[in-house]
TORPA-4810 file (N, C-alpha, C, O; in nm, 3 decimals):
<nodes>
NODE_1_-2.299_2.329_0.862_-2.256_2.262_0.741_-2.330_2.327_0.626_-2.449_2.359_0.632_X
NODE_2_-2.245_2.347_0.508_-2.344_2.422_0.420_-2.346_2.368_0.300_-2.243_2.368_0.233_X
NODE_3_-2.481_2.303_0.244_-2.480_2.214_0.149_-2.454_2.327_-0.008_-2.423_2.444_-0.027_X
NODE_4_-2.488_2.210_-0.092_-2.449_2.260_-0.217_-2.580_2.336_-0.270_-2.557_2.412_-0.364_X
NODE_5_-2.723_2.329_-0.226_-2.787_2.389_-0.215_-2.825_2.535_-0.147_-2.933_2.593_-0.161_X
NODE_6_-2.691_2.588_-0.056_-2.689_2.704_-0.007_-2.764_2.665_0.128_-2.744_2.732_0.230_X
NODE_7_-2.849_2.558_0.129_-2.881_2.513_0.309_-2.806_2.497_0.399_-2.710_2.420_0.393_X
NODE_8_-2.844_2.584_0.525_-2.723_2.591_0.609_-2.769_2.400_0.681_-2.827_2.325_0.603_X
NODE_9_-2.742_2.359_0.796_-2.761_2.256_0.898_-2.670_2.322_1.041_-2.548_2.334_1.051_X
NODE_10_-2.742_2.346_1.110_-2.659_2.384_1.238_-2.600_2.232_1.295_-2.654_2.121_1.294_X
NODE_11_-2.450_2.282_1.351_-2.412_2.113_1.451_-2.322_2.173_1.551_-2.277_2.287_1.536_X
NODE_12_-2.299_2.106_1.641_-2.186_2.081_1.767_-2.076_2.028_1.699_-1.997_2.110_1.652_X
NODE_13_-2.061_1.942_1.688_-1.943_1.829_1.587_-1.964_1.795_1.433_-2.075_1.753_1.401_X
NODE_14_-1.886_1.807_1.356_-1.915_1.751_1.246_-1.755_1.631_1.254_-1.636_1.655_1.276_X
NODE_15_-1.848_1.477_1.218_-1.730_1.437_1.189_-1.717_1.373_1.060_-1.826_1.326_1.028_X
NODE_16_-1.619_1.350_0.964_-1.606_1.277_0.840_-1.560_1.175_0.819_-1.439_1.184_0.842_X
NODE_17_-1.583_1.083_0.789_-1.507_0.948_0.781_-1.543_0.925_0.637_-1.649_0.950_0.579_X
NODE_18_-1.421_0.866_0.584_-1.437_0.845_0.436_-1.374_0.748_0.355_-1.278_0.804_0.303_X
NODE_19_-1.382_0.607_0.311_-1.336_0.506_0.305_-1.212_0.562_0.157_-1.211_0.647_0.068_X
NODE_20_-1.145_0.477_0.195_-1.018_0.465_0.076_-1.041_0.390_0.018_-1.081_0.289_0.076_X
NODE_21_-1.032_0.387_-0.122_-1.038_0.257_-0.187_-0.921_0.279_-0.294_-0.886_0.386_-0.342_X
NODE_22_-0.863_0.137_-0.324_-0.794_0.106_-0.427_-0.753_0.257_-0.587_-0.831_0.325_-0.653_X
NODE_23_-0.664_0.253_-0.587_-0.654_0.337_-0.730_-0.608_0.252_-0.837_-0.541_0.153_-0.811_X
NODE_24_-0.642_0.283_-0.962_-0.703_0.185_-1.106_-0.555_0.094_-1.079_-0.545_-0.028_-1.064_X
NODE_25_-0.441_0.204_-1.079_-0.313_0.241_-1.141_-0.275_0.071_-1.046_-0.245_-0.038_-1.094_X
NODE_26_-0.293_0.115_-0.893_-0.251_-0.037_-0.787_-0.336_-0.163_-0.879_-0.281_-0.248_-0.949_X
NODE_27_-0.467_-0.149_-0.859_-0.510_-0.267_-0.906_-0.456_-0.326_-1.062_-0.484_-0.444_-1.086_X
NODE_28_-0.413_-0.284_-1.121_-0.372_-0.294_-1.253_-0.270_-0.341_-1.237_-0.239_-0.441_-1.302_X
NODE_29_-0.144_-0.260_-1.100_-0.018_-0.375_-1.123_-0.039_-0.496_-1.000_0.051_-0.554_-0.940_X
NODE_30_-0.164_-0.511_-0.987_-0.194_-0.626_-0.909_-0.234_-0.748_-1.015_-0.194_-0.865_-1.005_X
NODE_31_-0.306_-0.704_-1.101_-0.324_-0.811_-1.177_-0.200_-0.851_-1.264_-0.185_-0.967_-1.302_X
NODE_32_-0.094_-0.731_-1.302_-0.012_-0.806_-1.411_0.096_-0.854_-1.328_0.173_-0.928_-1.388_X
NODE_33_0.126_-0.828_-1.190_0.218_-0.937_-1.137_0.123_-1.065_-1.120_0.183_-1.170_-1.140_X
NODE_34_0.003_-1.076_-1.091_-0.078_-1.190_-1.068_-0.015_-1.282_-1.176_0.050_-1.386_-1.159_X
NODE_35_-0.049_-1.219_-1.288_-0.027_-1.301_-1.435_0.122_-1.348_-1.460_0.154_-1.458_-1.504_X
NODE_36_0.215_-1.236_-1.421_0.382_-1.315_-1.451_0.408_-1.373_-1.298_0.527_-1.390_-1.269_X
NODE_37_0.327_-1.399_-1.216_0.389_-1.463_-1.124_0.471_-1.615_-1.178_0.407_-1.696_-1.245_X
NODE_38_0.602_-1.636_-1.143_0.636_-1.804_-1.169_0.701_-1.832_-1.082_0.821_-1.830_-1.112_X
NODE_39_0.678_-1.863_-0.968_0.762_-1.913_-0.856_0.881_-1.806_-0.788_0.993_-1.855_-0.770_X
NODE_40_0.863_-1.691_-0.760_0.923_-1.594_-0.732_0.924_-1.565_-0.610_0.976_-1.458_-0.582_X
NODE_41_0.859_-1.660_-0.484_0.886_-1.627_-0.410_0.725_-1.614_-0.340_0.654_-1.689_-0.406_X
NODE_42_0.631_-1.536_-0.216_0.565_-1.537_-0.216_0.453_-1.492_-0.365_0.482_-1.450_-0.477_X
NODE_43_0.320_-1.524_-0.300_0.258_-1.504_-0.419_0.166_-1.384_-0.374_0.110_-1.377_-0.265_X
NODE_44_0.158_-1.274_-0.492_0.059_-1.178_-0.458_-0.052_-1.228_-0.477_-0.134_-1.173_-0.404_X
NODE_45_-0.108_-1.329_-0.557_-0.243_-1.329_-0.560_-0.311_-1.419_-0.430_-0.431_-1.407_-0.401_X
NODE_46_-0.212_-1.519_-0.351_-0.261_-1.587_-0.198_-0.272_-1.460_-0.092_-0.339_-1.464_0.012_X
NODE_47_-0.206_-1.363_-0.130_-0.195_-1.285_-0.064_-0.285_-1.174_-0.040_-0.302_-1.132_0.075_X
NODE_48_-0.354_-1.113_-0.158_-0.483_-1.061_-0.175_-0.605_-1.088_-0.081_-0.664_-0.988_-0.041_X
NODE_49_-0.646_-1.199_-0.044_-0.677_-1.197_0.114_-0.692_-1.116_0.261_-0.774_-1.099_0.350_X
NODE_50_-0.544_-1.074_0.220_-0.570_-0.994_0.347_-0.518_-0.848_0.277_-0.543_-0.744_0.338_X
NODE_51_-0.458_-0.843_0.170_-0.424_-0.749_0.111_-0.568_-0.648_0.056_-0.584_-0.526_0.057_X
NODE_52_-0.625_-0.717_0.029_-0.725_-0.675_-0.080_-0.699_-0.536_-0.127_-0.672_-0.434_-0.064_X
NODE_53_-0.711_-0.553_-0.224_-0.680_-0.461_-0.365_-0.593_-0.354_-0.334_-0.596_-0.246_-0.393_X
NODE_54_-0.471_-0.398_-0.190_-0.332_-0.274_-0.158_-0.220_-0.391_-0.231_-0.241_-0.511_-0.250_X
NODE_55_-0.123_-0.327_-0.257_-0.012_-0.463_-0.291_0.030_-0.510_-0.192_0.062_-0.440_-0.096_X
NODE_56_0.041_-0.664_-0.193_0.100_-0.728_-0.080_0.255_-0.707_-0.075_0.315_-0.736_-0.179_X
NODE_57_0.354_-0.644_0.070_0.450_-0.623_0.063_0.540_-0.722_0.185_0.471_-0.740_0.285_X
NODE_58_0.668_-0.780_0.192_0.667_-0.824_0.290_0.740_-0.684_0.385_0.750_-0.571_0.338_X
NODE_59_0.778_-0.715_0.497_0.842_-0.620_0.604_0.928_-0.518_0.582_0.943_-0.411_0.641_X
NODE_60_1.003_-0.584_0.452_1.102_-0.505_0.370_1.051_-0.412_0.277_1.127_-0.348_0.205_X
NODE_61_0.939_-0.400_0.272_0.863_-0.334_0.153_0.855_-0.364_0.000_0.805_-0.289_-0.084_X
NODE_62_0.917_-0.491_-0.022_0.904_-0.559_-0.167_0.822_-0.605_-0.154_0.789_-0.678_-0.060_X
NODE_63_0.753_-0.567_-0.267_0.625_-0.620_-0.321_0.639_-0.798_-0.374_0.718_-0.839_-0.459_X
NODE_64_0.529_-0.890_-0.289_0.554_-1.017_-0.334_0.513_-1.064_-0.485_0.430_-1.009_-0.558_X
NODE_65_0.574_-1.154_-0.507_0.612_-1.212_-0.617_0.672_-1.133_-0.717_0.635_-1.157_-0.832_X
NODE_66_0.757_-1.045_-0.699_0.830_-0.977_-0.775_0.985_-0.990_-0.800_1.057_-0.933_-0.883_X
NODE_67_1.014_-1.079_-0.706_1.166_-1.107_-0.637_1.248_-1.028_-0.633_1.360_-1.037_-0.685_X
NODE_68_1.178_-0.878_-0.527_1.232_-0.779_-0.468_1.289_-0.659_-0.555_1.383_-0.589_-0.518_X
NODE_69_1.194_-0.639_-0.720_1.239_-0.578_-0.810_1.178_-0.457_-0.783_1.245_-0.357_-0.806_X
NODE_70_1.023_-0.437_-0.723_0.938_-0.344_-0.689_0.910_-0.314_-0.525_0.918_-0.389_-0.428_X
NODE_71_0.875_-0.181_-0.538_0.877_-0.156_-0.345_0.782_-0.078_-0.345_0.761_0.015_-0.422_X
NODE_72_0.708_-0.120_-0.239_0.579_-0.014_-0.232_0.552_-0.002_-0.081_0.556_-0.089_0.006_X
NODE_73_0.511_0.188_-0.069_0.469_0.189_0.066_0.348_0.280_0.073_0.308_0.349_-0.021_X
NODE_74_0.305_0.275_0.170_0.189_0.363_0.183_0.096_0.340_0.195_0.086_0.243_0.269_X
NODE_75_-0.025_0.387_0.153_-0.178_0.328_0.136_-0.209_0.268_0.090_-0.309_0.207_0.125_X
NODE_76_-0.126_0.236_-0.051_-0.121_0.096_-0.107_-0.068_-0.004_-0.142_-0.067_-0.081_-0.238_X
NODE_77_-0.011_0.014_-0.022_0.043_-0.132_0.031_-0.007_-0.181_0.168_-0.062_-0.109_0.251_X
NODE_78_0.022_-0.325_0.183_-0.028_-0.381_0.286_0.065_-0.501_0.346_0.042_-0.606_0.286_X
NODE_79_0.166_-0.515_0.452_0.271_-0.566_0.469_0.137_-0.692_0.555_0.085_-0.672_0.665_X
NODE_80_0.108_-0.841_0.443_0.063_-0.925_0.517_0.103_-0.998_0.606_0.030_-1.092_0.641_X
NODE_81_0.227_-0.979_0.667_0.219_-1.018_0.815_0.271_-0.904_0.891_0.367_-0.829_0.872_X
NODE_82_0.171_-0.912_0.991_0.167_-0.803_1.080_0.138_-0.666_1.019_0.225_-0.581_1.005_X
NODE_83_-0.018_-0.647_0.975_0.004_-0.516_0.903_-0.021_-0.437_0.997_-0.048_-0.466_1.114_X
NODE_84_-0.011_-0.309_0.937_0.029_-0.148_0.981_-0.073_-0.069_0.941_-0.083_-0.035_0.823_X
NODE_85_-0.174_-0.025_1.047_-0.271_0.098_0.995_-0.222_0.228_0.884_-0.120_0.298_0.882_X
NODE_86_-0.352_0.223_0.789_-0.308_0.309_0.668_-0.278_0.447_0.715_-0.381_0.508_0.687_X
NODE_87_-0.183_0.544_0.779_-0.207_0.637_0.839_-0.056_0.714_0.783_0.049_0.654_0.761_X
NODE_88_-0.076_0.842_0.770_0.035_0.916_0.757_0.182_0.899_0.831_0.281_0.955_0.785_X
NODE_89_0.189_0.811_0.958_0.279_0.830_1.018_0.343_0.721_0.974_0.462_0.718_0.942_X
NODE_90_0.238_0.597_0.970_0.325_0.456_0.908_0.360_0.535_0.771_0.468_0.589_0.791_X
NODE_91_0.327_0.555_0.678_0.400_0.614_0.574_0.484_0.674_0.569_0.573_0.640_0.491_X
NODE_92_0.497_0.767_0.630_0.653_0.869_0.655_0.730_0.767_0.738_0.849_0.782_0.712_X
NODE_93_0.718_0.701_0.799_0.839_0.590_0.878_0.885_0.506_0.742_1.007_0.485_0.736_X
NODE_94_0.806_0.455_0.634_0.807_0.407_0.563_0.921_0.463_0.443_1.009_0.395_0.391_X
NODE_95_0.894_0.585_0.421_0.939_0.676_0.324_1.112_0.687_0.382_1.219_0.690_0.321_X
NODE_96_1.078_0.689_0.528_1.242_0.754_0.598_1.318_0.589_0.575_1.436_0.584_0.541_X
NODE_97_1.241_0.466_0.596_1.350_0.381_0.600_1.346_0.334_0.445_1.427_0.241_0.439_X
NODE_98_1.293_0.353_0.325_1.329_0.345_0.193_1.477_0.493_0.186_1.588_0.486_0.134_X
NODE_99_1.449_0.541_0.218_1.507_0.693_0.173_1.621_0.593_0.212_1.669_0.532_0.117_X
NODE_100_1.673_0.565_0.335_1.775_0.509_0.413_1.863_0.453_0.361_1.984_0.471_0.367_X
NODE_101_1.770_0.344_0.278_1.820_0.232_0.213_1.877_0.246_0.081_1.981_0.185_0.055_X
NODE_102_1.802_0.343_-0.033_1.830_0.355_-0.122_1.973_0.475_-0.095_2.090_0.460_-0.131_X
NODE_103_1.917_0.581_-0.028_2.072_0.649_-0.030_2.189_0.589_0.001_2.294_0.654_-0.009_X
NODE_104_2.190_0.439_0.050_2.308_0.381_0.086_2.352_0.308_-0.024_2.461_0.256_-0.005_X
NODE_105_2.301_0.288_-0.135_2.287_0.198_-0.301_2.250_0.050_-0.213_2.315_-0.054_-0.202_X
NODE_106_2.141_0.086_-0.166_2.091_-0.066_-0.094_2.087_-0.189_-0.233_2.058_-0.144_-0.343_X
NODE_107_2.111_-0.308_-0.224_2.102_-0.401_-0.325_1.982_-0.455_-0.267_1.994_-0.489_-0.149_X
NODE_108_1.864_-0.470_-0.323_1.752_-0.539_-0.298_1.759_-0.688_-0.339_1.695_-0.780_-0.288_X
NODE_109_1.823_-0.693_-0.413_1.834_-0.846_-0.485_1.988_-0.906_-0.460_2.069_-0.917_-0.552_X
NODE_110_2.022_-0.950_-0.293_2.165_-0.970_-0.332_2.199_-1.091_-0.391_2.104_-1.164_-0.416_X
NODE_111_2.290_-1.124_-0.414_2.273_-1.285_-0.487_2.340_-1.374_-0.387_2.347_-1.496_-0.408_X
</nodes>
């Protein structure tokens, strides 16, 4: 391993683990749906709990309390029931069944 000091460290394994955290951009539209929440359905901010600071999405990938106007997948999101490890593959499954939906003129909001 070779630091920023030009010091080498001899190893067998190097492994990295490196926590994810929240980006400004998520937490920001976490708080302003918090604020227009009005009975829309679940609530993102009960939901934050298990969400913490990913948007809460249900199964469908709408983001709660939005009444299915916003969709989020990926790392920052967090489908609170039954969630899904943050990992590249749940995301691309994610990406293929939005792609799916929208290329079909999916109606998210039917009436």
């Amino acid at each position: 391993i070779l630091l920023n000091n030009g010091k080498t460290i001899p190893y067998g394994v190097a492994v990295w683990a490196a926590g994810n955290g929240p980006l400004p951009v998520t937490l920001q539209l976490i708080e302003d749906i918090t604020k227009s929440e009005s009975g829309r359905g679940a609530s993102q901010e009960e939901a934050q709990s298990v969400a913490r600071g990913r948007l809460a999405i249900d199964p469908w990938l709408r983001v709660l309390g939005c009444g299915g106007d916003i969709l989020s997948l990926g790392d920052c999101s967090c489908i609170t029931a039954g969630q899904l490890p943050a990992t590249a593959q749940v995301a691309s499954q994610q990406g293929e069944y939005l792609a799916k939906l929208l290329s079909n003129k999916y109606d998210m909001n039917p009436s």
